[in-house]
N, C-alpha and C positions, 0 to 999 in steps of 0.2 A: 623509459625514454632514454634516447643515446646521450650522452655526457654532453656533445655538440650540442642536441636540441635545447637542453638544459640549460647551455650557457647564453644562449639566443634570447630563451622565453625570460632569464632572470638577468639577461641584458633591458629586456624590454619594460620589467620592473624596475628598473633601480631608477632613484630619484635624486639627485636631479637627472632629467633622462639625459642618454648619453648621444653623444653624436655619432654616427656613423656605424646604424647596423645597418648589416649589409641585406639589400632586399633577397637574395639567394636565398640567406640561411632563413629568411623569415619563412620562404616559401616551404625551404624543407622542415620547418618548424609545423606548417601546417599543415602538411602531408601526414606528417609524424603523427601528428593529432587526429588522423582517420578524416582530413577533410580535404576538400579538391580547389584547382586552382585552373581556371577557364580563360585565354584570351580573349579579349573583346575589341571594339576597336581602338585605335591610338593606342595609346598606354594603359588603358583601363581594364581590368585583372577581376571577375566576377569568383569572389573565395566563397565556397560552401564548408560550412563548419559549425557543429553541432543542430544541426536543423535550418541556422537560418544562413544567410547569401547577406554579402557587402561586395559593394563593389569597390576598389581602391585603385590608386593610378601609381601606377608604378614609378617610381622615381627614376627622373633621366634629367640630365646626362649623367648624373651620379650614380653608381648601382646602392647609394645608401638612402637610407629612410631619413626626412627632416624630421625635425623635434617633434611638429604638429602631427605627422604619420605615424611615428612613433608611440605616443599617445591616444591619437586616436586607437593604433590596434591594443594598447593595453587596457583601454577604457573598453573595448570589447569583450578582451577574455576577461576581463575582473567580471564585466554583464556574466559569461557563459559559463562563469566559476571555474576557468584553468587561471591555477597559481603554480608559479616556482617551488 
C-alpha cells in the first residue's frame, strides 16, 4: 500500500477521530483496496469493497468526511478486517 493510502486508512483509525479527512483520499484509499466507487444519484456514492456494496453520501459542501462518516467507514473496514 502507498504511504498516502497508509496515512488515510490510519487517519481513519485514530481515536478520537480526526476532523477533516478529505473524501478524495478516501476514495483513493478504496481503489487501492482493489474496490470500486460508483455514482448514484445526488451525492450518494455505491463503494464495492471486499464482496459487499454501501452506499455513503458524499460530503458537500465540504470535500471532508463528518465524524459520523468517518466512523461509520471505520466501523466497516474494522467488519472487513482492513487495519492500519
Amino acid at each position: 500500500m502507498k504511504a498516502k493510502h497508509a496515512k488515510t486508512l490510519k487517519a481513519i483509525y485514530t481515536r478520537p477521530t480526526p476532523a477533516g479527512i478529505n473524501w478524495r483520499k478516501v476514495e483513493g484509499l478504496i481503489i487501492e483496496l482493489k474496490g470500486s466507487i460508483e455514482e448514484r444519484e445526488g451525492s450518494r456514492v455505491l463503494v464495492r469493497l471486499a464482496g459487499e456494496r454501501r452506499v455513503i453520501h458524499k460530503p458537500h459542501p465540504r470535500p471532508t468526511l463528518s465524524l459520523a462518516q468517518a466512523e461509520s467507514i471505520r466501523k466497516w473496514f474494522e467488519h472487513l478486517g482492513i487495519k492500519p
